[in-house]
Every structure is written in C-alpha cells, then in structure tokens.
N, C-alpha and C positions, 0 to 999 in steps of 0.2 A: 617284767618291765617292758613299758612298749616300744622305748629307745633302746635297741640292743648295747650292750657295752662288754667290751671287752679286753685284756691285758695287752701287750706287746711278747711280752715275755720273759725277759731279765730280771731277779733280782738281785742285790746287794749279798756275797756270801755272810752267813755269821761267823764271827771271830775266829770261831772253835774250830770253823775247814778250813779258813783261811790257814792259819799257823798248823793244823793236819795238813792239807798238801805239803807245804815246807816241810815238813817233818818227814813225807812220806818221799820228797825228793833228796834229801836229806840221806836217807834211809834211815832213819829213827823209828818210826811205824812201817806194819807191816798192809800190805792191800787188805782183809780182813778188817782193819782198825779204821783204815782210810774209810771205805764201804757202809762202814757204818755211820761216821758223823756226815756222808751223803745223804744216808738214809733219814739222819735227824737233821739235817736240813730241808730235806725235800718235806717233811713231814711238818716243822715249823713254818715253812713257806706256802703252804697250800692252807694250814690252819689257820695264820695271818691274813693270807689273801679271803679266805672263807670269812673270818670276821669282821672283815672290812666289805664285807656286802656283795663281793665279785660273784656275779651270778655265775661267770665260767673262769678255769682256772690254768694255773701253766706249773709247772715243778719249780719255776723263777730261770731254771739253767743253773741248776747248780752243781748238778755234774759235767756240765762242758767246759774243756778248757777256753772255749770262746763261742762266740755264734755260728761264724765263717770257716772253723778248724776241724770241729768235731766227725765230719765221717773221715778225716787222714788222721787224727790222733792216732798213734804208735805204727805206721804205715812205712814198711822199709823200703818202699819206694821214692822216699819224699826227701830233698836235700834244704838246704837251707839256700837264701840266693834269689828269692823270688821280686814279686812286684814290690814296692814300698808305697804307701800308702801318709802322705804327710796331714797333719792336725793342725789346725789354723794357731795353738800355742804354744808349735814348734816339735811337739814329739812326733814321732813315728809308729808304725805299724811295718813290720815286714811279710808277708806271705812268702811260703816255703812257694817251693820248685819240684814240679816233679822230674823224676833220676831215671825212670825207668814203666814200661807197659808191661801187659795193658794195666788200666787205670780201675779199683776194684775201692770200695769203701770199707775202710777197717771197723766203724760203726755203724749202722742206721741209728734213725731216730724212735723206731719201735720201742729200744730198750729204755728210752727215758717216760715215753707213755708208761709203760707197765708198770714203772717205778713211782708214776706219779698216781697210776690211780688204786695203789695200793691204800691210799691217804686222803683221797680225793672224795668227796661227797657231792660233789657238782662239778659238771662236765669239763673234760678236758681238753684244751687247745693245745696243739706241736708246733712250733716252731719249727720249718725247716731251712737249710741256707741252700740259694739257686744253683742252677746250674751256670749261668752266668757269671757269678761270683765265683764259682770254682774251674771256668776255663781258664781261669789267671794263671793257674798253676802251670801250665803247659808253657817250657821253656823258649823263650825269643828264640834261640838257635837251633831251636828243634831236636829229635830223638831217631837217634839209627833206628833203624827195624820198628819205625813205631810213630808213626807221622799224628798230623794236631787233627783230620780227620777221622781217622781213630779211634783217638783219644777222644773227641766229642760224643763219637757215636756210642762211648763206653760209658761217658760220663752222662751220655741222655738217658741209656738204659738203667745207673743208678739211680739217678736220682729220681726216676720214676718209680723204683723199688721204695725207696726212700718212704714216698709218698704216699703209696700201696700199703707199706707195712707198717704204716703209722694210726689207716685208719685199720688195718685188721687189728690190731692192740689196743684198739676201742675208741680214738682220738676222735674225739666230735666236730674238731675239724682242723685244717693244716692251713702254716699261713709259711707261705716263701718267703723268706728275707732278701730283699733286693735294697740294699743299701749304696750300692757299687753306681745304681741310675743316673744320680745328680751327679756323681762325681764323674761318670762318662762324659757326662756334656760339659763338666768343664776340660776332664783330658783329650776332648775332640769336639770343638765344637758345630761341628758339621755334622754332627748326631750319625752319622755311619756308626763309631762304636755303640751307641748306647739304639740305633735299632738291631744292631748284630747280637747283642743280648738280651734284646725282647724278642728274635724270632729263634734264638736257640730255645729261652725258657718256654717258649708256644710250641716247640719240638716235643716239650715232655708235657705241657698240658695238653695238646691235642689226643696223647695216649687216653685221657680218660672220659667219661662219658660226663653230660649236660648234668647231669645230679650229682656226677663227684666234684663237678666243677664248680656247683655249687656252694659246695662246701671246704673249697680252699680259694684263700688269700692273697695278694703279694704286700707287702709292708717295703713303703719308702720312707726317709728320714735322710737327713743329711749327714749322717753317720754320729756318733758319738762314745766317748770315748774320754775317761780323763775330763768331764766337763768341761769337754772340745767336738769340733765340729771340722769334718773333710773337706765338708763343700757349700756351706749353707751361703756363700755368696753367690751361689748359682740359682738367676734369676727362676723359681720353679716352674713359670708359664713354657720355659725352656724343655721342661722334661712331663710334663704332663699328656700334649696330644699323644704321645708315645709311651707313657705308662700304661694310660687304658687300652692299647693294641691287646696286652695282654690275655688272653683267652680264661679270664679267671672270673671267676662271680662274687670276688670279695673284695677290697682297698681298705688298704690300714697306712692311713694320709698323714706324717707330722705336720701339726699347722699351730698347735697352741703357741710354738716359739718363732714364730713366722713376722716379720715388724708388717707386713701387707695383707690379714690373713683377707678384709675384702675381696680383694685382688686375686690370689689363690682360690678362695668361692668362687667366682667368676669363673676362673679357669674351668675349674671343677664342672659344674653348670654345664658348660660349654661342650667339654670334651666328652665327659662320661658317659660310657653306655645304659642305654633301659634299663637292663636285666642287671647290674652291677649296680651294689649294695656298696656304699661310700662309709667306713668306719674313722670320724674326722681327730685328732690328739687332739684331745683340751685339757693336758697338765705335759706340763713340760720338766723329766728330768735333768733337762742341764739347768733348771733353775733351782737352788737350793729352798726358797720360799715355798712353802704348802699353798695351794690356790685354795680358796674358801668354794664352797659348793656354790654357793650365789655366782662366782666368780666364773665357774666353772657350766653354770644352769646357762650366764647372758652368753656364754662361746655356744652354747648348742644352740640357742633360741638364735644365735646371728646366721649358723651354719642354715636351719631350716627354712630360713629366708631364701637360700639357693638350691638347696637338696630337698627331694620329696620325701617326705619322714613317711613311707612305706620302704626307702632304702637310705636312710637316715642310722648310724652307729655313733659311737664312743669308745674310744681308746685313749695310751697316752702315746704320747711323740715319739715314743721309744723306748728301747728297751732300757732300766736303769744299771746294770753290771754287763751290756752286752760279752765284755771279755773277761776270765775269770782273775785277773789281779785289779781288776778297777773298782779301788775301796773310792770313788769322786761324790761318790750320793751314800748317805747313810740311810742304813736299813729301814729304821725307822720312818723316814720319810718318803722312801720308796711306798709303804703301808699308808702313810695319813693321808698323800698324790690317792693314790688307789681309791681311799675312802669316800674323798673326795669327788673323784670323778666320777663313783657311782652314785653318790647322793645329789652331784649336782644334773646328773643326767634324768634320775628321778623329776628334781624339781622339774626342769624342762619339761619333761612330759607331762606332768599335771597341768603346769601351766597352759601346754598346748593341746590338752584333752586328749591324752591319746593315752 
C-alpha cells in the first residue's frame, strides 16, 4: 500500500481472559491456565487483525494490565497513592507511587514482541509507555536516600532498554505512548510541564542513532478510557508546536474524533518537521458507529491537502482497550474500525495515484 497504515495498539480482551484474570485473581486458576488463554488471545488478535487487511500488526495488549502500568506490574517498590488522573464522565484513573529506589522495570516490552510474533505473519509494532508518563510515579514529598534526579536518570536508562529490547525481539518498529501531552497543557498551562516531558522523552531518544529513530513513534490522543476522554477539551494547536520537539521520525496523531480536524491540519502543516512521517486517526474508537471506508478514504484525501503523501500514514485515534478492564468498545467493532481504515486508506491512494 502506498499510504502506510498502521494500528495503535489495544484491543478489546475476549470474554474468555477477561473472566480468566478474575479467576486468576480470584485464585480459581492457576498461572499456567491464565498463560494460556493469553496465548489464545494474542493469537485470535493478530489473526483478526491479519484478516482485516492490517499490513502491520500489534498482540492488541492483551497481556497488559494497562498501557501506562506494564513495566511496574508486580514491582514491590510501588505503593498505591499516586497521581489521579480524572475522565471528562466523571471516573477516574489512579497511578501507583513509587515507595522506594532505585527505580528498575519489573517488565520490558521484549516479552510481548516475542509473544506476538509467535502468531504474526506480518510485521510487528510495540507499543511502548514514555518515560514522561512514568515520572508521575515519583512521589510530591520525595524519597530518603533516593531523590527525583535519580530516579530520572534510572528511569531514562529503562526505558531506553525498553526500546533497545523491543527491536532486538524483532519489532519492526516502536511507537511511545505519550498520552499525558494534552492533558499537561491543561494541568499547566504555561507548557513548562508539558515541555519538561518532551525533553525528558528526547533524554532517551537522543540514545539512539538517525535510523533507529526512524523507526519509532510517539502516539498522542486525548486519552481514552470507558468511552471517555482526560483532555480532549484541550485546544490541540496548544500541544502541537511542542509535540514535534520530539526527536522521533514517526506521529501517530488522534484526529478522526477532532469537531476542528481543518484546523488540526493546519497545525500539522505548520509545525511538523521534514524528516517526520505524520501517521493521521481516521476511525475513532470512542465512537461506537463502524466508519465506511468511503468515510474513512474523504479523511485521508482531506489530510493530503496538508501532508505530503511521501510522509502521509493511517492509524486509529487510539488505542480501543488501552486498559485491561475497559469492556467500552466491543471486539468486534474494534476489527470492522480496523478493516475499514485499511480499505479506506487503499481507496485514497488509488484515487491519488500513488
């Protein structure tokens, strides 16, 4: 295809791990039992994603307990206490706290590559979460024996491992989750927080060389969650010139669910660098409705009007299960979204001869 297209990463868990984790928290099953209906889902999710046309593919996250959690899952450093994180209808989100240094990752994301491309017949994208997203953790009152400079400089050295060991376990390419951006510029709107998180995350891309930069991402969205949103009242022209600081050669942009996406184009246009490859959402998971590929063909042919379809993509808005109890979009339709955005990003390109 001559318009690249590609996933976000989440999908919807099936029934069968959902009531296994319970079960497994439960203790009803045993880790062995759990492991395996991972396994039959990562394997239904990649063959779904496969048959709906995805030239590249993700495991959906179906072994994560969330997007943002996964390298502290089972980490006895971690207390409960952290940032909270409010949803425009009214629920919440908490972030754990760290208890104790230094700061070490009880996962990488290596182990979900390997998993996925046990199953995978076409290239795989990882998903990783920032390191800006995970200075949260680092408590307001701070740490004896163990201060927040530190702790950064531990957390820049992971998650640069992170990164490293995603593409040695074969990942064709890494996309940062930076969800936290829009909702900086509403928690400060003086953009001090939201550029102190774009030059931490440029601490750990500048580790790697022009070609592995290449080949990873940062993914914004105004978070989602419960077929809810953190910050989507946050004007985006507000968080834009300072996304593309970013030292990455990829953007993975929500914009299908955007009421201005004009406007956002323009942005885009404006700020983006040469060398940086604009991947634009045209299907939006918080909308329950399947977009038609026609529907989906006039968002890219609007987008091309502003982007040079030499660095011209397709994704969706987001990820559809970012966290691992968010039954808000059914599986199902996570797949038909999918199909559709591959078939309408075909159209586009026909149309535009490329």
């Amino acid at each position: 295809m001559a318009i690249p297209t590609e996933p976000i990463g989440s999908i919807p868990r099936p029934r069968a791990l959902l009531e296994g984790m319970q079960a497994f928290q439960a203790g009803n099953i045993d880790r062995d039992a759990l492991d395996a209906l991972f396994d039959d889902a990562v394997r239904e999710t990649i063959a779904a994603e496969e048959a709906a046309g995805s030239p590249v593919v993700t495991d959906g996250e179906q072994r994560k307990p969330s997007f943002v959690t996964y390298p502290i899952d089972g980490l006895d450093s971690i207390g409960p206490g952290g940032v909270t994180i409010p949803f425009a209808d009214g629920h919440t989100r908490q972030l754990p706290k760290l208890t104790a240094g230094p700061f070490r990752y009880a996962t990488y994301a290596d182990a979900y590559v390997e998993g996925a491309k046990r199953f995978a017949h076409r290239p795989v994208k990882q998903a990783v979460i920032s390191a800006s997203a995970l200075s949260l953790l680092y408590p307001q009152e701070g740490l004896a024996d163990y201060s927040q400079a530190e702790f950064l400089d531990d957390l820049v050295d992971e998650a640069e491992q992170d990164i490293r060991r995603s593409f040695a376990a074969g990942a064709d390419s890494v996309q940062i989750d930076f969800t936290e951006g829009r909702l900086a510029v509403k928690l400060d709107p003086s953009k001090s927080l939201l550029q102190s998180f774009v030059d931490l995350n440029n601490r750990v891309l500048d580790r790697f060389s022009d070609e592995e930069r290449a080949r990873i991402g940062v993914h914004t969205c105004p978070g989602g969650d419960h077929d809810s949103t953190h910050s989507a009242d946050v004007d985006y022209a507000e968080l834009l010139p300072l996304l593309f600081e970013h030292r990455a050669g990829r953007f993975y942009i929500e914009l299908a669910g955007e009421s201005d996406r004009p406007g956002v184009l323009r942005a885009i246009a404006k700020h983006a660098k040469p060398d940086q490859r604009i991947f634009v959402g045209v299907v939006d998971p918080i909308d329950p409705r399947v977009e038609s590929a026609e529907e989906v063909r006039d968002r890219v042919l609007e987008a091309a009007d502003a982007i040079p379809l030499d660095r011209l993509g397709t994704t969706d808005d987001c990820g559809f299960a970012p966290f691992g109890d968010d039954t808000g979009t059914a599986r199902e339709t996570a797949f038909a979204k999918i199909r559709a955005r591959v078939e309408g990003t075909a159209l586009a390109a026909d149309q535009l001869g490329v």
